[in-house]
C-alpha positions in Angstrom: 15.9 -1.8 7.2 18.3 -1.0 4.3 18.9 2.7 4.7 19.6 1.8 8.3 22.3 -1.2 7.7 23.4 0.7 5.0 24.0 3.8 7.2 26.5 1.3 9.8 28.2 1.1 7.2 26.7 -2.3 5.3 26.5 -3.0 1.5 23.1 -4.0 1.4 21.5 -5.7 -2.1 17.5 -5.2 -2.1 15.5 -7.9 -4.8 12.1 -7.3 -5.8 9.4 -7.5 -8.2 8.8 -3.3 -7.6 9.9 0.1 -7.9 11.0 1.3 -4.1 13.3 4.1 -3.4 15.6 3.0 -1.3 17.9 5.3 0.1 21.5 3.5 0.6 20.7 0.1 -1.0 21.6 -1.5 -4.4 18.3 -2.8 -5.9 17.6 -4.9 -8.2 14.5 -5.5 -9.8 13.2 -8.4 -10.8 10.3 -7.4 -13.2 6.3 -9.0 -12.0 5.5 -11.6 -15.1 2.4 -13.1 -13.2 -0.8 -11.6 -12.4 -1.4 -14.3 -9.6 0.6 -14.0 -5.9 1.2 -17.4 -5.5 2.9 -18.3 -9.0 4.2 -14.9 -8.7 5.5 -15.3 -5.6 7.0 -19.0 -7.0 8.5 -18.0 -9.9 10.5 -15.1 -8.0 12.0 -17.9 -5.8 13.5 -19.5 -9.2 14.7 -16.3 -10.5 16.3 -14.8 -7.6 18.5 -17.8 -6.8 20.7 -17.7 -9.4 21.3 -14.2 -8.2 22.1 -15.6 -4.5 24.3 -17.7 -5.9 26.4 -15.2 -7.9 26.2 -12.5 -5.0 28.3 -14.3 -2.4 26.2 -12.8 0.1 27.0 -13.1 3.5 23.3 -13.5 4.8 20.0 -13.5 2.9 16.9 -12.4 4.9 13.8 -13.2 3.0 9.9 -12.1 4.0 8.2 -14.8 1.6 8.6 -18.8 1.9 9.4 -19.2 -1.9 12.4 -16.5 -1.8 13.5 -18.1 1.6 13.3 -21.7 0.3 15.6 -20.2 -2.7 17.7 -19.2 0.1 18.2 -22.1 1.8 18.5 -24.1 -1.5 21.3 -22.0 -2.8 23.1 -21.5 1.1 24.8 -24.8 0.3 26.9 -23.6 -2.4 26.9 -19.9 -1.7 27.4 -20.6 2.3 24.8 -17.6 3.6 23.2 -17.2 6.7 19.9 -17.9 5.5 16.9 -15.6 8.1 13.9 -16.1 6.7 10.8 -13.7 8.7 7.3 -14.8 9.1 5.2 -11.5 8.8 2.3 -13.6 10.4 1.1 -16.0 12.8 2.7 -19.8 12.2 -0.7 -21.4 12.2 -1.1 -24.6 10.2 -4.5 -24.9 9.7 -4.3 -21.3 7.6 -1.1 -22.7 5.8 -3.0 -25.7 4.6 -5.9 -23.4 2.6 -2.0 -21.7 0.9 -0.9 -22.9 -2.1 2.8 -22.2 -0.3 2.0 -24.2 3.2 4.2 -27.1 2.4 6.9 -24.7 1.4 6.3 -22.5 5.2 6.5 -26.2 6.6 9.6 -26.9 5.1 11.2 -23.8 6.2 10.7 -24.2 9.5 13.6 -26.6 10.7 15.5 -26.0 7.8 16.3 -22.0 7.9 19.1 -20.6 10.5 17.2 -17.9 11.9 13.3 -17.8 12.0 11.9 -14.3 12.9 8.8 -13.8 14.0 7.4 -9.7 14.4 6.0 -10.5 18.1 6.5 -12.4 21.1 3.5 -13.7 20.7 3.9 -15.1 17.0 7.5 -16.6 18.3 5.4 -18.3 21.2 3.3 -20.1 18.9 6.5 -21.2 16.3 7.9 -22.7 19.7 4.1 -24.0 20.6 3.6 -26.0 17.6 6.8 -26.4 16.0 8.8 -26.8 19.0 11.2 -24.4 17.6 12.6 -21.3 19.1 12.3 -18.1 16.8 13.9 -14.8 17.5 11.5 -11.8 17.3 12.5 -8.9 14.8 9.6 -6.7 15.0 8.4 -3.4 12.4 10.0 -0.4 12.8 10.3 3.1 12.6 12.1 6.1 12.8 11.4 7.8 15.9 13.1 11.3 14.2 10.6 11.4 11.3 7.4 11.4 13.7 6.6 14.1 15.6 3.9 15.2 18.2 1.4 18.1 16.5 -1.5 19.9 17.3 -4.4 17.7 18.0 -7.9 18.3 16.7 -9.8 20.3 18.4 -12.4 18.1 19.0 -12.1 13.9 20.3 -11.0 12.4 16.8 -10.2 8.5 16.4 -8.2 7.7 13.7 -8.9 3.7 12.3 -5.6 3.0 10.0 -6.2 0.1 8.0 -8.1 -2.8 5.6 -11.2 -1.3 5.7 -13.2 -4.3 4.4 -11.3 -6.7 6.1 -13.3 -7.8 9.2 -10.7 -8.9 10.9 -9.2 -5.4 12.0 -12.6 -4.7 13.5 -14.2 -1.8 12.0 -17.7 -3.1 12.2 -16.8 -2.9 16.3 -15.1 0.1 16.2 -18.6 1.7 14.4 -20.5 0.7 17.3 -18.5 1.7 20.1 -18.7 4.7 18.6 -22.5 4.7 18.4 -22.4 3.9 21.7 -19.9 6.8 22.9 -21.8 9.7 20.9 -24.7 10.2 22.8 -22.7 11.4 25.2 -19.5 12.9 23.1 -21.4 14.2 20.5 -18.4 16.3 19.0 -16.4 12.5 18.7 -15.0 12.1 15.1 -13.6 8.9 13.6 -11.6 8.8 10.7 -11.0 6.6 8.6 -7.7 5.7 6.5 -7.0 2.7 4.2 -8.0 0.6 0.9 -11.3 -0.8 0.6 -14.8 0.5 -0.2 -17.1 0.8 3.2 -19.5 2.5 1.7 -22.4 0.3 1.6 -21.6 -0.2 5.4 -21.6 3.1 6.1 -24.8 3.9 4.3 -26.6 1.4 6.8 -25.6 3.4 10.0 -27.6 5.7 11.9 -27.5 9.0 10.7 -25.8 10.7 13.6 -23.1 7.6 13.4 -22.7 8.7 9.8 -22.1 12.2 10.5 -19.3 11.3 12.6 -17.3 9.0 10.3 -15.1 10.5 7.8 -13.3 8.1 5.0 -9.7 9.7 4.3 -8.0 9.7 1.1 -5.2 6.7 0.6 -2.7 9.4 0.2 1.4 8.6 0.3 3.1 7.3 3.0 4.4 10.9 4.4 1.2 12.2 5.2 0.5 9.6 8.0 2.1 11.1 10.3 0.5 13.8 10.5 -2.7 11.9 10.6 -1.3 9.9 14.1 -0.4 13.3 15.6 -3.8 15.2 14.5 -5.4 12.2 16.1 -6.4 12.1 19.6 -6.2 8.1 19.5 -5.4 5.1 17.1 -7.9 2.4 17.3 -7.1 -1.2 15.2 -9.1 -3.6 17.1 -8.2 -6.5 15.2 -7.5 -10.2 15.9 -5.0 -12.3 15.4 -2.8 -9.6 14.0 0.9 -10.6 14.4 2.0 -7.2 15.5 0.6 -3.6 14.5 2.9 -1.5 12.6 0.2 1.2 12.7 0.0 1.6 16.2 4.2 1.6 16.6 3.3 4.6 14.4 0.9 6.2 16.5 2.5 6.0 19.2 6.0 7.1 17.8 3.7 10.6 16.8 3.0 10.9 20.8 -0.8 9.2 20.3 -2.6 6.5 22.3 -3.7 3.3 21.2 -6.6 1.4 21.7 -6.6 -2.5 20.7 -8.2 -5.7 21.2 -6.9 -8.1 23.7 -6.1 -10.8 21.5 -2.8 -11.9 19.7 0.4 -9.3 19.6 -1.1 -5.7 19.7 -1.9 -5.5 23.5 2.1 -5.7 23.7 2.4 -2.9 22.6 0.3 -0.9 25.2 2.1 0.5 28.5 1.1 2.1 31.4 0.1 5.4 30.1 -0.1 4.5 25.9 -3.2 3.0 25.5 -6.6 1.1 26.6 -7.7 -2.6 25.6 -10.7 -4.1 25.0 -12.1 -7.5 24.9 -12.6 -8.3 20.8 -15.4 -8.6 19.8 -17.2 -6.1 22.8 -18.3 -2.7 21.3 -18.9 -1.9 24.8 -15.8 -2.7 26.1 -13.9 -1.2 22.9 -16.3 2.3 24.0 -15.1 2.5 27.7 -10.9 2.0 26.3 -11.6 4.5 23.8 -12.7 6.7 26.6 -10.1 5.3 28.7 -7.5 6.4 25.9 -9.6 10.3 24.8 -8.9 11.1 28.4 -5.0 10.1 28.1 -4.9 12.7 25.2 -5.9 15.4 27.2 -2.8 14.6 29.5 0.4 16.5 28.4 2.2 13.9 29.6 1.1 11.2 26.9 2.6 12.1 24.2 6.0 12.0 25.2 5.3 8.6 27.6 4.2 7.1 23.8 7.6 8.4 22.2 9.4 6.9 24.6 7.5 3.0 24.4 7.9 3.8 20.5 11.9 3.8 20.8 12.0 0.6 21.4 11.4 -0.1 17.5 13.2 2.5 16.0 15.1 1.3 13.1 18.5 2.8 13.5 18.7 3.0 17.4 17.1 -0.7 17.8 16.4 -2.9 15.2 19.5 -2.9 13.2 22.3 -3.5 15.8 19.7 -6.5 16.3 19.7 -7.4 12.6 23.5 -7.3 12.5 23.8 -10.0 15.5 21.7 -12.4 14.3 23.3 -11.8 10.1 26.8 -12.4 11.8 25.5 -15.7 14.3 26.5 -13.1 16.9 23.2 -13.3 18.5 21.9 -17.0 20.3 18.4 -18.2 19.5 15.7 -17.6 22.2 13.1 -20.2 23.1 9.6 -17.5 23.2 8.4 -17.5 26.5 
């Protein structure tokens, strides 16, 4: 987002608690003093406002409630747009088990521009809230994924929590059980934190065989991971969007997804498969749907294509800039 407003020519002022290279924007860092996210994430709302204040910002677009709530506070005096993006679903019943739910309540009326990452999400902002939310979704940059040389043999790649059930590992394992009796050369690797160890020690030999746990390694090698890959399954639920598979597809690779919440969106005629959640059948016959779609030399270039939709420079940020200027009108989700 930063190098690409910075690029049209923006000065753009990053805050956070980290240590990110950002190419074109002025950061300033705001040093962790709390081991805890939620009185972490508090008490940088109370130190970054005096900083909003000073700035004179023209708009301040925040990704967590406290920061946002510091936004709105401050907007008064300062006069900022205030956009404040939800990265998940607006679901009240998971914001009362948050220590910061009253806080995401009280942003909801009260910020200029809510942002949701999917249609979907923005349906269900307008579904219970009643109010309209603009959708500013992940991005990428088209230019820095490229289609490769796939392995030579069917290879699913599963980018993501590996211990969290929700993205729906457990499923994808036995869909590919399911698929190898009759694919025997199908590989599945997997690629993100957590320990599945234990869960892979349970499988079936054969099963085991099949599954191999990649190394976290740094963002730069993942592309070459998507492009390797002959498909990109996340089967998850209730996932707000799916930056992974605007990934996959951006490296020419089709996706295979669950049809529930914002990731069947994301699949065109041509880009993917989905399956009901929860169905390791179902999930089998879209990944075979999708294996067969890698053979095509047509994909990869059909999944480019759906991917430049979200690339930062070319789509998102003339977006950003309409709705940081008021340019832009709010849209009721459909």
């Amino acid at each position: 987002m930063t190098r690409s407003l910075a690029a049209r020519g923006h000065s753009v002022t990053v805050f956070t608690s980290g240590r990110p290279d950002i190419p074109g924007g002025r950061v300033v860092g705001l040093r962790r003093l709390h081991p805890r996210d939620d009185v972490h994430e508090l008490a940088f709302g109370l130190r970054v406002a005096p900083h909003l204040l000073a700035g004179r910002f023209d708009a301040v677009h925040s990704l967590m409630p406290c920061d946002a709530a510091a936004a709105v506070l401050t907007a008064r005096v300062a006069g900022h747009r205030v956009v404040y993006e939800e990265l998940g679903i607006p679901d009240p019943d998971y914001w009362r088990q948050r220590r910061d739910g009253r806080i995401r309540h009280w942003l909801v009326p009260r910020v200029d521009v809510y942002a949701c990452m999917s249609e979907y999400a923005a349906a269900e902002l307008q579904r219970v809230f009643g109010r309209p939310a603009v959708v500013v979704p992940g991005g990428v940059r088209l230019a820095e994924f490229e289609p490769a040389r796939r392995e030579p043999t069917p290879t699913v790649l599963f980018s993501g929590a590996l211990s969290e059930p929700r993205k729906g590992l457990a499923d994808l394992l036995q869909a590919v059980a399911l698929l190898l009796p009759g694919m025997p050369e199908l590989r599945l690797w997997l690629s993100g934190p957590g320990d599945v160890s234990a869960q892979l020690a349970r499988l079936p030999g054969a099963v085991r065989a099949a599954v191999e746990v990649l190394p976290l390694g740094g963002p730069h090698e993942q592309s070459g991971r998507y492009s390797r890959a002959w498909v990109t399954a996340l089967p998850s639920v209730r996932d707000s969007f799916g930056l992974v598979l605007i990934e996959s597809l951006a490296a020419g690779t089709p996706i295979v997804v669950s049809n529930d919440a914002a990731p069947p969106s994301l699949v065109s005629k041509g880009t993917g498969a989905i399956a009901e959640p929860g169905d390791a059948v179902s999930l089998a016959a879209a990944l075979r749907e999708a294996l067969e779609l890698a053979r095509r030399p047509e994909t990869a270039e059909r999944c480019r294509r759906s991917a430049a939709a979200f690339d930062w420079d070319a789509a998102i940020a003339p977006r950003l800039e309409d709705l940081y200027s008021g340019r832009a009108p709010l849209e009721a989700a459909a």
